[in-house]
C-alpha positions, 0 to 999 in steps of 0.5 A: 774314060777320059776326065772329060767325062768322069762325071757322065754316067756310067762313069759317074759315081751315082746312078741317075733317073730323068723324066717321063713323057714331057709332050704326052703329059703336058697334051693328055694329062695338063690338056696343053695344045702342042703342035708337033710335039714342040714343046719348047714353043710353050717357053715364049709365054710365062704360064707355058714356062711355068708348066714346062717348069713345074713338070720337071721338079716332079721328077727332080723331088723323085730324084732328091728323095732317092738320092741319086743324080737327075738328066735335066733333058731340054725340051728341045727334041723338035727345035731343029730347024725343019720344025722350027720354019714350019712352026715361023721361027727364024734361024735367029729366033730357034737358036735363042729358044735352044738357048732358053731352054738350057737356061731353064735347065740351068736354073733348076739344076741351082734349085735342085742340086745337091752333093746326093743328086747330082744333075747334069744338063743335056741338051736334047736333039731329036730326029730332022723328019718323023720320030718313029719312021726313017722318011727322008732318009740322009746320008751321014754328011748330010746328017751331020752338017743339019744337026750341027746348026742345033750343035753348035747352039749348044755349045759355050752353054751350061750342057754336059752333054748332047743327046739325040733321041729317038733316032729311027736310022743308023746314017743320022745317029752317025751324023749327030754324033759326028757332029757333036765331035766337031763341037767337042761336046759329049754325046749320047745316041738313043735309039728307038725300035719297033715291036719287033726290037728293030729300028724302023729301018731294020737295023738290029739294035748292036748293029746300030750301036757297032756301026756307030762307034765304028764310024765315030771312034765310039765318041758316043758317052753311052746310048739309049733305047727310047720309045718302045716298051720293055717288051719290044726288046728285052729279048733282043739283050740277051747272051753276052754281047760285047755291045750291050756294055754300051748301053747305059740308059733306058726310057721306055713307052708305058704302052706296048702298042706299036708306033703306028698304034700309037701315031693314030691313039686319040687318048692315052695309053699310060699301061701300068707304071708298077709294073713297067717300074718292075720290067726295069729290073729284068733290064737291070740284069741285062743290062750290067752298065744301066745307069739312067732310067725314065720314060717317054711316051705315056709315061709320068712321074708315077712311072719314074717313081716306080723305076726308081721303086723297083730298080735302083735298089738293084742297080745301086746294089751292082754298082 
């Protein structure tokens, strides 16, 4: 650990939670057309912002009253430039909504801020093709020469750290966090898998993580695992692999239906959030560095509120 990151989990002296679901709140419960999942676009229009807004302060009262730290994650996952042109943004316009949206993150972290909850801001970077299969697939230069545009729209703003979410491959984790290097900014790699607890490219979850910081001089902070359920992997972290210390965070689905159920799912599968909050604490214990929890997909504040329930007691408790 370097003092550069003294205050990122797992070396801060706090446990942290973040949000849910942003985009499957925002479309099923708040009834928001988003196309492509970019709900960065809603930030053009006051209401939008208001909404984008509203829903982060749920979580961040869920934080306050548990007294632990929040992951303010920009809603930036599709502002890259692919979605960006497809959605009319100029180079120009992408950068100043990536810059919004820190600024948006910054001004709740002045709110809600305090010495019990910590926040720190995360600029969020998410996959160049689709979030749940490896299409298109680049090299490792390649990756890591796209995301740098995104990358450095980061740098010199108020972000603790980058984090690439949902990443299907091991070549664009790489990339991205290459990049992040080039930048001098922290990063995180979170990695999505299917129901059989492998990325959508057959990679093994430690493979991953291993090949990673083998190609990166493991610059990542920590990793993740997003956009499964609990159950897709928890078997896959069992025994005493060194890599599983590198996994400090977890947002998980709410349903244990498969990508491609979920790709062609017209309502929503929001499972069960108590239990999910209790499938955290089996994580917790397979887990000796978990540090972060919150959700994604079909998640809400009512997940989060029962990880936050039924796990940080025991993660508190490991320290």
């Amino acid at each position: 650990m370097t003092a550069h990151h003294s205050h990122l989990p797992p070396f801060a002296p706090t446990k942290f939670i973040t949000d849910g679901g942003l985009e499957t709140t925002l479309i099923f419960h708040d009834g928001i057309d988003i196309p492509y999942f970019a709900s960065f676009d809603l930030l053009q229009t006051q209401d939008g912002y208001n909404r984008v807004a509203n829903y982060y302060a749920r979580y961040l009262e869920i934080a306050r009253k548990a007294k632990v730290g929040f992951v303010l994650e920009s809603p930036t996952w599709r502002a890259n430039s692919d979605w960006g042109l497809r959605m009319g943004y100029s180079a120009v316009e992408l950068a100043d909504m990536n810059h919004k949206s820190v600024r948006m993150m910054a001004d709740l972290r002045d709110r809600y801020q305090s010495a019990e909850t910590p926040c720190l801001i995360s600029g969020c970077i998410g996959p160049r093709g689709d979030g749940y299969s490896p299409t298109d697939r680049m090299t490792t230069q390649q990756a890591r020469d796209y995301h740098a545009v995104q990358v450095r729209t980061f740098a010199g703003t108020p972000v603790d750290m980058v984090s690439a979410i949902t990443m299907n491959y091991p070549e664009e984790a790489i990339g991205i966090a290459l990049a992040c290097k080039d930048a001098d900014l922290p990063c995180v790699i979170s990695i999505t898998v299917e129901t059989d607890g492998q990325m959508p490219s057959g990679d093994g979850i430690g493979d991953v993580i291993e090949m990673v910081d083998a190609q990166t001089g493991a610059y990542p902070v920590y990793y993740m695992i997003n956009c499964a359920h609990p159950d897709h992997f928890r078997d896959k972290l069992d025994g005493n692999n060194a890599w599983k210390n590198r996994i400090c965070g977890v947002r998980a689905n709410a349903s244990r239906q498969s990508h491609a159920e979920l790709d062609a799912c017209e309502h929503l599968d929001d499972g069960n959030p108590d239990e999910l909050g209790r499938l955290y604490c089996d994580l917790a214990e397979l887990l000796p560095n978990l540090a972060v929890i919150g959700g994604c997909c079909g998640t809400d504040h009512r997940h989060v509120h029962a990880m936050a329930k039924h796990a940080l007691p025991r993660l508190v408790a490991a320290g």
